[in-house]
C-alpha positions as CSV (number, residue, x, y, z in Angstrom):
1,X,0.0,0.0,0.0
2,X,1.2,3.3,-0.8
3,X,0.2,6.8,1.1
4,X,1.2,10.1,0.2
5,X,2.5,12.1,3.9
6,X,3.0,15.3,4.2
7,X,4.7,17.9,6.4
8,X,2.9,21.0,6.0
9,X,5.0,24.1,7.6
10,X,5.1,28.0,7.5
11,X,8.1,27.7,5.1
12,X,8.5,24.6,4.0
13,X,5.9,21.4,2.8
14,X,7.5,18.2,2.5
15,X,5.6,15.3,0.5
16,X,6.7,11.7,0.3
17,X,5.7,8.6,-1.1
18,X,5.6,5.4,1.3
19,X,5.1,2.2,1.2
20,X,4.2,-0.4,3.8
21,X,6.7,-3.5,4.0
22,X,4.4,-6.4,4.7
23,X,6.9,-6.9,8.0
24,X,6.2,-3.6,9.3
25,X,7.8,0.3,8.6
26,X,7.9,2.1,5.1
27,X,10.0,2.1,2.1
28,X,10.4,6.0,1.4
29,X,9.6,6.0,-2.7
30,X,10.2,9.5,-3.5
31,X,10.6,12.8,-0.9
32,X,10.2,16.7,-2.6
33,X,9.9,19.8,-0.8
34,X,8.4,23.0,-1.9
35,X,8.5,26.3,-0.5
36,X,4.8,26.8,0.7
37,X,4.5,30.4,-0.3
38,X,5.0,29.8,-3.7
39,X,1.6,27.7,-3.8
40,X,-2.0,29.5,-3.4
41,X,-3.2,26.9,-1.3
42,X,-2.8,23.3,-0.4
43,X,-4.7,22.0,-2.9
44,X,-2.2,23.5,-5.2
45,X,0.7,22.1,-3.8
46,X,-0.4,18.0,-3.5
47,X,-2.0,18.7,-7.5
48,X,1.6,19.6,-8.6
49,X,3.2,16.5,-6.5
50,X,0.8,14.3,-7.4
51,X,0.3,15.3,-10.6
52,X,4.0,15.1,-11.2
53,X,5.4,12.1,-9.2
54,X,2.4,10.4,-6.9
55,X,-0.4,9.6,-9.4
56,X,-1.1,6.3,-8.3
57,X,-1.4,7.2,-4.3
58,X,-5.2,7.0,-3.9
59,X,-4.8,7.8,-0.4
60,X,-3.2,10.6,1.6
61,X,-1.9,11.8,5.5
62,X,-0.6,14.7,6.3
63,X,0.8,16.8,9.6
64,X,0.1,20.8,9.3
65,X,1.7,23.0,11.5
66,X,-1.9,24.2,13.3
67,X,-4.6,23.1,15.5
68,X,-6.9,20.1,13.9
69,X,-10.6,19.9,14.6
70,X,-13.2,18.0,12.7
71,X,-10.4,17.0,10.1
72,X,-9.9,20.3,9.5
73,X,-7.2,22.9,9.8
74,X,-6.1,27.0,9.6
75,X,-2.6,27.0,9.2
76,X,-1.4,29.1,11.9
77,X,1.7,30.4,9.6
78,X,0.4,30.2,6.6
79,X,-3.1,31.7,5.0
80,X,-4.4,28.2,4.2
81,X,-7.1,26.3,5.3
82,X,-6.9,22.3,4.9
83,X,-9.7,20.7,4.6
84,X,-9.8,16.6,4.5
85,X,-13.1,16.4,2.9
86,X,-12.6,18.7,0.6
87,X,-9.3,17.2,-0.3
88,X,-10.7,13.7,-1.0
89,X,-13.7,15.7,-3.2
90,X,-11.3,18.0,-4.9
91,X,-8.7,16.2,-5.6
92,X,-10.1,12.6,-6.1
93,X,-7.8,11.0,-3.3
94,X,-9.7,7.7,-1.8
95,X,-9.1,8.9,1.6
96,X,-6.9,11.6,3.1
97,X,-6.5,12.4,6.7
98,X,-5.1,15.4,8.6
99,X,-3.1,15.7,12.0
100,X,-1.4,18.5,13.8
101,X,2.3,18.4,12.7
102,X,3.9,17.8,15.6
103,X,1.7,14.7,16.9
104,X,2.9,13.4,13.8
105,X,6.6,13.8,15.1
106,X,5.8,12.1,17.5
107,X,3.8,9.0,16.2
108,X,7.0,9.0,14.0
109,X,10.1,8.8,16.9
110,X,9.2,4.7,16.8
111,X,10.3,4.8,13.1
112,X,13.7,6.3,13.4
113,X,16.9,4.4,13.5
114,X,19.1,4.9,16.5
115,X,21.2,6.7,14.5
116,X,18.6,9.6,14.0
117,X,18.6,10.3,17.7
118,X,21.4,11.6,19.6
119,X,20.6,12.0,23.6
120,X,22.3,14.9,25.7
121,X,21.2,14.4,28.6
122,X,21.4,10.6,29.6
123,X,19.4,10.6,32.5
124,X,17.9,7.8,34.5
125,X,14.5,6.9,32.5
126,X,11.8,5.9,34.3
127,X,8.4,4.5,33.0
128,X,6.2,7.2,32.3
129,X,5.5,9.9,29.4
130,X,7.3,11.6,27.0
131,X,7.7,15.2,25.4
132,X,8.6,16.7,22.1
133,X,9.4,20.2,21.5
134,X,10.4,21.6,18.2
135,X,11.7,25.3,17.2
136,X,11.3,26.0,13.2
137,X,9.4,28.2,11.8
138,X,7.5,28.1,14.6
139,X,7.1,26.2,17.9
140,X,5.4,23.1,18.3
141,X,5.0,21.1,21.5
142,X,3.2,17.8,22.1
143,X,3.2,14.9,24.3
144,X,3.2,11.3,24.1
145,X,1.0,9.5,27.0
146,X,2.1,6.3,28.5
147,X,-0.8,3.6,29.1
148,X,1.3,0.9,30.4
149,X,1.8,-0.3,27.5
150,X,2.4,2.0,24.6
151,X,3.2,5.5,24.0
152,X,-0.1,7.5,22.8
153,X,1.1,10.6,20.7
154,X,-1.1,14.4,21.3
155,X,-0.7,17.3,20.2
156,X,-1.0,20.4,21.8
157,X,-0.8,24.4,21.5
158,X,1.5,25.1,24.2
159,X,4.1,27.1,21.9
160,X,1.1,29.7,21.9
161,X,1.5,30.4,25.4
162,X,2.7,33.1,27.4
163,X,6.3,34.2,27.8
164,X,7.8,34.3,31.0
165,X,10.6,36.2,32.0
166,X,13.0,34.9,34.6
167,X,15.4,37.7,35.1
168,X,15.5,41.2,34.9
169,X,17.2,40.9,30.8
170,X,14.8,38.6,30.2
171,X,12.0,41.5,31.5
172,X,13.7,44.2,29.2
173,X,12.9,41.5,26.5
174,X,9.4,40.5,27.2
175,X,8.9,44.7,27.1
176,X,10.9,45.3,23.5
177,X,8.5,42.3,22.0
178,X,5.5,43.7,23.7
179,X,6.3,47.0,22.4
180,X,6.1,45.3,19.2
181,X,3.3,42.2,19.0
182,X,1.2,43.6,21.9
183,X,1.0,39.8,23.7
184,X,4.4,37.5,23.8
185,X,4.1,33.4,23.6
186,X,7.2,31.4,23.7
187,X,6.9,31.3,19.7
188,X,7.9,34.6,19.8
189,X,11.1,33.5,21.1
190,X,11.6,30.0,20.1
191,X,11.6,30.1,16.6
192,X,13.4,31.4,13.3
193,X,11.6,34.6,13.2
194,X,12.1,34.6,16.9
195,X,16.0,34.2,16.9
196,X,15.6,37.1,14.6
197,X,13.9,38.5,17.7
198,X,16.3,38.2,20.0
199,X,18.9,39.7,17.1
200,X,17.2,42.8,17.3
201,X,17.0,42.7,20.9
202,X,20.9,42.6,21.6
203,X,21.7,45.4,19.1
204,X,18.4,47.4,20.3
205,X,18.1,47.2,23.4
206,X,21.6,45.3,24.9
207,X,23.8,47.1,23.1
208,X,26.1,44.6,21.3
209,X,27.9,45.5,18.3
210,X,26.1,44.0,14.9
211,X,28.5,42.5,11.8
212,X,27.8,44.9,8.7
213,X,28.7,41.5,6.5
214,X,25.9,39.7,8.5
215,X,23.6,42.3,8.3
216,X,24.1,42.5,4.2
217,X,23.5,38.6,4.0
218,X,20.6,39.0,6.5
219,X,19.0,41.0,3.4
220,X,19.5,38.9,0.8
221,X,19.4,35.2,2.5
222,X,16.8,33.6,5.5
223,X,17.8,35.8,8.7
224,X,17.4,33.5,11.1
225,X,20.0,30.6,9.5
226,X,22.3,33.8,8.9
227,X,22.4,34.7,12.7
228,X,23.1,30.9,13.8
229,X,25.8,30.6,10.9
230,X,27.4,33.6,12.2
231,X,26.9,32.9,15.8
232,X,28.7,29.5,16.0
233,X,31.6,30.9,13.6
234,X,32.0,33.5,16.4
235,X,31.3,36.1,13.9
236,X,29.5,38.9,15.3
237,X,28.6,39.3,18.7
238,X,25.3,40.4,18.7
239,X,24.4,36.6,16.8
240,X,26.3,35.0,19.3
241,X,24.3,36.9,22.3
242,X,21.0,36.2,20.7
243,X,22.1,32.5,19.7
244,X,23.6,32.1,23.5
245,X,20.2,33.5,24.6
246,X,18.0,31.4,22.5
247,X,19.6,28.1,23.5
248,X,19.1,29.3,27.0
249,X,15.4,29.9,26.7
250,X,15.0,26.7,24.6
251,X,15.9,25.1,27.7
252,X,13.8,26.7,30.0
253,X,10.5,26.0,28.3
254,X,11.9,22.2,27.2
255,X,12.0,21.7,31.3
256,X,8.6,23.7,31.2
257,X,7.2,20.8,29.0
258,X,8.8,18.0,30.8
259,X,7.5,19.3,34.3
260,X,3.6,20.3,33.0
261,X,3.6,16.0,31.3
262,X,6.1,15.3,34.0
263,X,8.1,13.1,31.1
264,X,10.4,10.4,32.6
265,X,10.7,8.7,29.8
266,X,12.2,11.1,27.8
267,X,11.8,14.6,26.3
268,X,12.5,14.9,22.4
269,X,13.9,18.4,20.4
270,X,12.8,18.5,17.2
271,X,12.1,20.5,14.5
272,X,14.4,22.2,11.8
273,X,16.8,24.1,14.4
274,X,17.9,21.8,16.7
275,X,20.2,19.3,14.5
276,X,21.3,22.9,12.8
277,X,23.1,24.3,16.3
278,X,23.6,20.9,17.5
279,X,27.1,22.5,18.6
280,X,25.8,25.1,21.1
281,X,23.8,22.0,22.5
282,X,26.6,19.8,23.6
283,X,29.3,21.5,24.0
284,X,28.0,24.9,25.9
285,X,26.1,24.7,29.4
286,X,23.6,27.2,28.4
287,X,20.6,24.4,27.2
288,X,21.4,22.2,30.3
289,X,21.7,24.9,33.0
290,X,18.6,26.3,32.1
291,X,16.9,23.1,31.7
292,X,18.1,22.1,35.0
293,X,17.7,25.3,36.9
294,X,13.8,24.6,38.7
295,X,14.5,25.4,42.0
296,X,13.2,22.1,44.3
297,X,12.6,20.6,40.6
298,X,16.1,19.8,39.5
299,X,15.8,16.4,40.8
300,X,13.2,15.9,38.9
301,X,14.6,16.9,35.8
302,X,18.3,15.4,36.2
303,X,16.7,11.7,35.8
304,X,14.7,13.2,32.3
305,X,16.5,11.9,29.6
306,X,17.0,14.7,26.5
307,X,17.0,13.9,22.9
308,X,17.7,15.3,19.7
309,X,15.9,14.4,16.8
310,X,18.1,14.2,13.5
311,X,16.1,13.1,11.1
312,X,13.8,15.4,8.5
313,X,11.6,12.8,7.7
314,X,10.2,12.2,11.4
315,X,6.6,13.9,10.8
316,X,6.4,12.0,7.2
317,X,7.2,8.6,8.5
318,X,4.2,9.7,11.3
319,X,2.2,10.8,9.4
320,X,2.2,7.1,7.4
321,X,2.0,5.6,10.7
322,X,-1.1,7.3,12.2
323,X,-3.1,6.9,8.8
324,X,-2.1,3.3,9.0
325,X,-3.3,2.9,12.8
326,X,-6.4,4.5,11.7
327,X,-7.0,1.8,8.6
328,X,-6.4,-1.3,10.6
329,X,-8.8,0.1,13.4
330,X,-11.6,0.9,10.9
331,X,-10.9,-2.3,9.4
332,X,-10.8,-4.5,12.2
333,X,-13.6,-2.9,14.6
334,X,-13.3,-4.9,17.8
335,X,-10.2,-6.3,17.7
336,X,-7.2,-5.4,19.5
337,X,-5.1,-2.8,17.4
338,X,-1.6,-4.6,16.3
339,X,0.0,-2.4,14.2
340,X,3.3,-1.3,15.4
341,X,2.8,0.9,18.6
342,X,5.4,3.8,19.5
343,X,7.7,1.8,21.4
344,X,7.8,1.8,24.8
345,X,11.7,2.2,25.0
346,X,13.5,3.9,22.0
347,X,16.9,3.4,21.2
348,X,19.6,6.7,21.4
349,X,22.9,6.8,21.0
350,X,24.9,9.3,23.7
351,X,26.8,12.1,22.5
C-alpha cells in the first residue's frame, strides 16, 4: 500500500511517497519539498506533487503545523485552510487524513533508527510519558502519554502560550517584543523569526555590536539561518548573544514541557533548528543549566533523559503511521489494534 504524507510548515511542505513492508515500517519511494509560499493553497501544492510524481497514491496523510478539529485545519503560519473532505472531493484521493504536525513527530520517533537520535542528557528513565518540543518556523509542543503499554502521541498548542521572563534581561525583553506584537508566547522567542527577535534585541536594546557583513546577507538570505551561521563561527557578537540566549530559553521552556507532562521517559527536540546548532547544544552549558535550573525541581529533571531528533523525515514517516493505525482500526472494529505501537523504550545513541 502506498500513502502520500505530508509535512505541511510555515516555510517549507514536505511530500513523500511510502510504502508499507508487509513486516512492518515504510520504504520512502520518493521525498520533494516545496516552498509553501510559492503555492495559493494546499490543494495546489499536492495537485503539482501528485500530478508530477504520486499519481497512483489514492490515499493521503498529512501533519500541518496548526490546531486540527473536525479534520480540519487554519494553518497558523500560513493563509491556508486544509480541509480533508474537501481534499478527497477535490482532488479525487480515496481517503486523506489530517493531524497536527507535531503529533505526527511524535507517532513518527518509533520509526527512526538509532542513528537519527542523539541524547544529551542521559538521564535515568523511568516508565512514564514523554515530550517533544520543536523550534522551526515556529514552535510546536506535544506529548506522548504512557498507558502501560504503549506510548499515545497528542498534540498540543503550548508554543502559543505566554512568555515568562525569569530575570531582569529577560524583562527588558518581554517589554521590547510587547512594544512590538502587543501579547508575547514562547513562539515569539523560540523560533526562526524569533531568533531574529532576540537579534534585534541585543543590538536594540543590549547594546552589542552588529556584523555589517551579516547584516548585508541578513537581506538577501533567511535571517534566522544567517544569525546561527554567524553565531557558531564566532562572527558577530550580537548573533552569538542572541544565539547564547536562544539556547538558554530553549531550555527553560523544554523543562517547562517535561514538568507540566512530567516526562520520565524522555523529552524529544525536534524540528528544523535543533540538529542545525547541534554544537551550542553539547558542548556549551547554556541548554542544560537552564533546563536544570527549577529550583526544588532539578531532581526531577536530572533523571529526564533529552533527545535530539536528526532526522527530516520524522513527521512523514508519522504521518504514514497514524493513517495506518487509523486503517487497521476501521478495518478490524473490535479487535485489538496490532500495528506497530510507539515503542515503549526507543533506542539513542549518547553524545
Amino acid at each position: 500500500m502506498k500513502i502520500l504524507a505530508g509535512d505541511i510548515g510555515g516555510t517549507n511542505t514536505r511530500l513523500a511517497v511510502l510504502r508499507l513492508r508487509a513486516e512492518g515500517g515504510f520504504d520512502e519511494l520518493d521525498r520533494a519539498v516545496f516552498r509553501s509560499r510559492d503555492f495559493s493553497s494546499v490543494e495546489d501544492v499536492l495537485s503539482t506533487y501528485r500530478r508530477e510524481r504520486a499519481e497512483d497514491c489514492e490515499v493521503a496523510s498529512l501533519g500541518v503545523a496548526g490546531p486540527v478539529f473536525n479534520r480540519r485545519c487554519q494553518a497558523t503560519n500560513l493563509p491556508w485552510t486544509i480541509d480533508a473532505d474537501q481534499l478527497e472531493l477535490r482532488l479525487g484521493f480515496r481517503r486523506v487524513e489530517i493531524l497536527n504536525d507535531q503529533e505526527a513527530q511524535a507517532h513518527g520517533l518509533a520509526a527512526l533508527d538509532p542513528e537519527q537520535l542523539l541524547t544529551l542528557h542521559a538521564g535515568e528513565p523511568r516508565p512514564g510519558n514523554a515530550a517533544l518540543i520543536a523550534a522551526g518556523t515556529g514552535l510546536g509542543q506535544a506529548g506522548l502519554y504512557f498507558d502501560g503499554q504503549r506510548f499515545v502521541p497528542f498534540a498540543t498548542e503550548g508554543g502559543h502560550t505566554d512568555f515568562a521572563p525569569r530575570d531582569e534581561r529577560e524583562f527588558r525583553l518581554l517589554c521590547f517584543l510587547q512594544d512590538r506584537f502587543g501579547r508575547v508566547s514562547w513562539e515569539r522567542v523560540l523560533s526562526g523569526p524569533g531568533l531574529v527577535q532576540l537579534f534585534d534585541f541585543m543590538v536594540l536594546v543590549e547594546g552589542h555590536e552588529p556584523d555589517n557583513e551579516l547584516r548585508r546577507r541578513m537581506e538577501i538570505g533567511d535571517p534566522a539561518a544567517e544569525i546561527s551561521a554567524a553565531a557558531m563561527a564566532g562572527q558577530c557578537p550580537a548573533a552569538q548573544a542572541a544565539l547564547d540566549l536562544f539556547v538558554e530559553l530553549l531550555g527553560s521552556e523544554t523543562a517547562n514541557l517535561a514538568l507540566k507532562l512530567m516526562a520520565r521517559s524522555g523529552v524529544f527536540l525536534g524540528g528544523g533548528i535543533a540538529p542545525k546548532i547541534l554544537n551550542h547544544l553539547r558542548h556549551r552549558p547554556e541548554f542544560l543549566d537552564a533546563f536544570l535550573s527549577k529550583g526544588r525541581m532539578r531532581p526531577v529533571l536530572e533523571m529526564i533523559p533529552i533527545v535530539v531528533v536528526l532526522a527530516p523525515n520524522t513527521a512523514l514517516l508519522g504521518a504514514a503511521h497514524y493513517y495506518m493505525q487509523l486503517d487497521h482500526l476501521t478495518t478490524n472494529r473490535g479487535e485489538r489494534d496490532e500495528m506497530p505501537p510507539i515503542a515503549d523504550s526507543i533506542g539513542v545513541r549518547s553524545s
